[in-house]
C-alpha positions as CSV (number, residue, x, y, z in Angstrom):
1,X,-64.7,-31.4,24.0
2,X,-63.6,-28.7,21.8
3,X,-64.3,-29.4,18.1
4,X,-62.5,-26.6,15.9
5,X,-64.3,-28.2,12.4
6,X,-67.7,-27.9,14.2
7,X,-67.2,-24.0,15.4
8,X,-65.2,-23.3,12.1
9,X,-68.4,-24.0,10.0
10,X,-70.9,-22.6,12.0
11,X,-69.0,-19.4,11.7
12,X,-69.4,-19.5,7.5
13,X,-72.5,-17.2,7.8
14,X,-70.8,-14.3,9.4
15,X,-67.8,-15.1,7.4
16,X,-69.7,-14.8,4.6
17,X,-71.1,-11.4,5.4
18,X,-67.1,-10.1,6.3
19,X,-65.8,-11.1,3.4
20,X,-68.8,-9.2,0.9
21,X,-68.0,-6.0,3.0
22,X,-64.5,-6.9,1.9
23,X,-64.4,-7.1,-1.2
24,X,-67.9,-5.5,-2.1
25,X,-68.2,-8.6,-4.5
26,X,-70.6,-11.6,-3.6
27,X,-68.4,-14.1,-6.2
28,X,-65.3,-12.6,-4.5
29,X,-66.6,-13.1,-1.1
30,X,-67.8,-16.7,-1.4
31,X,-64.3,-17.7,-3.0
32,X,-62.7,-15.6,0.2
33,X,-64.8,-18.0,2.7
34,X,-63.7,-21.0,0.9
35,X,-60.3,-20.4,1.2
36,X,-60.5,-18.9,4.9
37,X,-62.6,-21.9,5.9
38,X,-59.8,-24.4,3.8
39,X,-56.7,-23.0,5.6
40,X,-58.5,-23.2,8.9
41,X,-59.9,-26.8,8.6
42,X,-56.7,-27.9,6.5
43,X,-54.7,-27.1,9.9
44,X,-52.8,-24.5,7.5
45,X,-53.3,-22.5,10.5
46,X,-54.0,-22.5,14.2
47,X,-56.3,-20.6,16.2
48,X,-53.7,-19.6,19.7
49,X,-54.9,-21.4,22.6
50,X,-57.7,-20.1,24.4
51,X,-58.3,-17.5,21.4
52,X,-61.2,-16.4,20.1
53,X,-62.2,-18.8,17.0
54,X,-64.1,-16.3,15.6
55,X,-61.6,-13.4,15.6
56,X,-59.0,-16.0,14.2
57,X,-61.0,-16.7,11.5
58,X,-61.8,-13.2,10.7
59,X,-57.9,-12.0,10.7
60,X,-57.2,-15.1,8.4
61,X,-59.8,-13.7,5.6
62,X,-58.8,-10.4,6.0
63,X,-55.0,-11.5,5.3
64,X,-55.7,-13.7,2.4
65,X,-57.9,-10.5,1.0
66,X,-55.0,-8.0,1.2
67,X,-52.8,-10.6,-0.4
68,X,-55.4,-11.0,-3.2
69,X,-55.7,-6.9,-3.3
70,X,-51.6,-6.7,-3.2
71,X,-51.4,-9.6,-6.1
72,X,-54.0,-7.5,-8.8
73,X,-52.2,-4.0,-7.9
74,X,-49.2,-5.6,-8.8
75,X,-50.3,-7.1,-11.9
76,X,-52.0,-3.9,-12.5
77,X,-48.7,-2.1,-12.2
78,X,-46.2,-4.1,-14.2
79,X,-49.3,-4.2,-17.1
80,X,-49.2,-0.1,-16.5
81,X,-45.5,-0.3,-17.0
82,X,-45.5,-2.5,-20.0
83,X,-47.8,-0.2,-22.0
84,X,-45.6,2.8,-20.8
85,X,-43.1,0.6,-22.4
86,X,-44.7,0.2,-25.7
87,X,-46.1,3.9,-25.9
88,X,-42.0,5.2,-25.6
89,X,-41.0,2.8,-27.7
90,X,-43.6,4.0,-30.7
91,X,-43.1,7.6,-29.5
92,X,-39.3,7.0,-30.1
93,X,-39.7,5.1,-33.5
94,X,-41.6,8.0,-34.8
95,X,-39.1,10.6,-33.6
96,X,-36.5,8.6,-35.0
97,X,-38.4,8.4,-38.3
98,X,-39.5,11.6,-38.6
99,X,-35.8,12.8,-38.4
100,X,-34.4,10.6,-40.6
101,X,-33.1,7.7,-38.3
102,X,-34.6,4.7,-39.4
């Protein structure tokens, strides 16, 4: 009998070492295998019949690590832009004082 929580969990080891080559951080990479190993045993998602467990697994983590690399570039970018904001806005107040606009 196939049990999928049993194979999941003996896997977490080699997980473990996936997601540190990942993400080149061990905090990062522990918090990367919990997640991977909650959507797989939550039934979030479902290894294809007859598939490689292991593979499944690894193709989750790496998903849910660009989605966590996508999520900090874009909060890098709109905090990029919002100090691009504030830096013309000063620039503009100071043009406007300096020639008598204010």
């Amino acid at each position: 009998m196939f049990d999928l929580s049993r194979e999941v969990l003996s896997l977490e080891g080699r997980l473990l070492t996936y997601a540190i080559h990942l993400s080149k951080d061990e905090a990062e990479a522990r918090e990367l295998v919990q997640h991977t190993l909650r959507n797989a045993l939550n039934g979030e998602a479902h290894p294809p019949p007859g598939g490689d467990t292991q593979l499944w697994l690894f193709g989750l983590m790496r998903n849910a690590f660009h989605s966590v690399v996508r999520r900090r570039n874009s909060l890098r970018e709109r905090g990029s832009a919002g100090r691009q904001w504030r830096a013309d806005r000063a620039e503009a107040f100071i043009y406007a004082k300096e020639n008598g606009a204010t």
